[in-house]
N, C-alpha and C positions, 0 to 999 in steps of 0.2 A: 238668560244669564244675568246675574245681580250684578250691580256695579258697586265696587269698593271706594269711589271717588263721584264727586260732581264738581261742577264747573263753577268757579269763581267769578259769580254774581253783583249787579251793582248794589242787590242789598249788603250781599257781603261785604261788599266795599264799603257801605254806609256804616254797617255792625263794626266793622272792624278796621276804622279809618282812625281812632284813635290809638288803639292798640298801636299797630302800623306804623303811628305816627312816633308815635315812644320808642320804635325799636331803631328811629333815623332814616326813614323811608320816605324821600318828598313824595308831594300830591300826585307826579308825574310818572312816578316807579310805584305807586302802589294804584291809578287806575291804568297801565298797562295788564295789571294782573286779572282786571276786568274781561271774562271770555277766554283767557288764555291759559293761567292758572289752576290748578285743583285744588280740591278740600276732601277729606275725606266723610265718607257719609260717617251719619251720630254710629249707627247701629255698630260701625264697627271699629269706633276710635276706642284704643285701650287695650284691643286684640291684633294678633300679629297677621293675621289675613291679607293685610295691604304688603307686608315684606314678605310673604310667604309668593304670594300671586307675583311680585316684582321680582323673586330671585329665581322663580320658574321660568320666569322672561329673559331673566339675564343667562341663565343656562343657555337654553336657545340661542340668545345672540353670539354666546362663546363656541358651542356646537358648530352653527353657521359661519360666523366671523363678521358676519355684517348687523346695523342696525335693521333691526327690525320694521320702526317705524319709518324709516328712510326706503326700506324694501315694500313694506305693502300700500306705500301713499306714490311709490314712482309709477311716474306715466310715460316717461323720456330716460335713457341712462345715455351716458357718452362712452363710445370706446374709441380706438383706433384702428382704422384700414389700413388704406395709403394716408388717410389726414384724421384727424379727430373727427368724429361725427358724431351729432344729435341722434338718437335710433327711439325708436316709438317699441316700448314695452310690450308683446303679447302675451306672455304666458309669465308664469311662474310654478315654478314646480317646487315641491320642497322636498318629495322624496327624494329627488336624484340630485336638489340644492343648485339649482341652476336659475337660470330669468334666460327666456326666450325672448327676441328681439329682430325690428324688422330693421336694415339697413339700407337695401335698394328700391325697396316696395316692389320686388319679386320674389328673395331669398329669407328665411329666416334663420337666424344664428344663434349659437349659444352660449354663454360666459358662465362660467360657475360661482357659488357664493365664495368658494376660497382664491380666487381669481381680484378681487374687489381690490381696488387698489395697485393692482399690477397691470392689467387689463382695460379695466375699464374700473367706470365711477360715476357717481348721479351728480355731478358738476363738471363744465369741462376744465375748472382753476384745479381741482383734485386730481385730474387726468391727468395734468399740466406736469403737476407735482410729482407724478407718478414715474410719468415717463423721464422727467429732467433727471429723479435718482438713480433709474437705472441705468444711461446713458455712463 
C-alpha cells in the first residue's frame, strides 16, 4: 500500500522553519510538529488522492459512529458494571461493529460501535460524562 503522507522530519523542520516562522509559529509549536505531524508525499501534492482517501475514512467513521483511530490504537476501553471499569480489549469485529472485552478475566463482553458514548468509552472522564447526562 502507497502512502499519501509522511512524517514531519527534523529536516523538515530545518526546510521549513522559516516559512513557519512567517506564518506566527514560535520555535516551540513548530518543533512539536517534529514526529507528529504530516506532509504530504511530492508525488501526490496537487491531486485530490489525499481528500479522496480521507473522506473514504470519514464515511466509515460516520457508518460506525466512532473514531477510527481511537478504535484501532485501543488496548483498554472503560465501561460500566456495578462501578466504571478499565476492561483490556480483545477482539474487534467490524462486521457485526462491536469491540470484545475482557472484564473479570473469566467472561468476555460486548459493546457495540453505536453504543460509544452511552456505554462505554476509551477514557474513564468520557464515561464520566456519559453517564452524568443520562442520569
Amino acid at each position: 500500500m502507497e502512502r499519501l503522507t509522511r512524517k514531519f522530519t527534523q529536516e523538515d523542520y530545518d526546510k521549513e522553519r522559516i516559512q513557519l516562522d512567517e506564518i506566527g509559529l514560535t520555535n516551540a509549536e513548530i518543533s512539536e510538529k517534529v514526529g507528529e505531524d504530516y506532509l504530504l508525499n511530492e508525488d501526490v501534492m496537487g491531486t485530490n488522492a489525499p481528500m479522496h482517501k480521507l473522506g473514504k475514512l470519514e464515511d466509515i467513521e460516520e457508518e460506525f459512529g466512532i473514531d477510527l483511530i481511537k478504535l484501532l490504537k485501543a488496548k483498554t476501553i472503560y465501561t460500566k458494571h456495578k462501578e466504571i471499569s478499565k476492561c483490556i480489549v480483545e477482539d474487534i469485529n467490524f462486521e457485526f461493529k462491536y469491540i470484545r472485552y475482557n472484564y473479570s478475566y473469566q467472561y468476555s463482553y460486548t459493546e457495540y460501535f453505536k453504543d460509544y458514548g452511552k456505554t462505554w468509552a476509551f477514557t474513564r472522564e468520557e464515561l464520566e460524562k456519559c453517564i452524568t447526562k443520562q442520569d
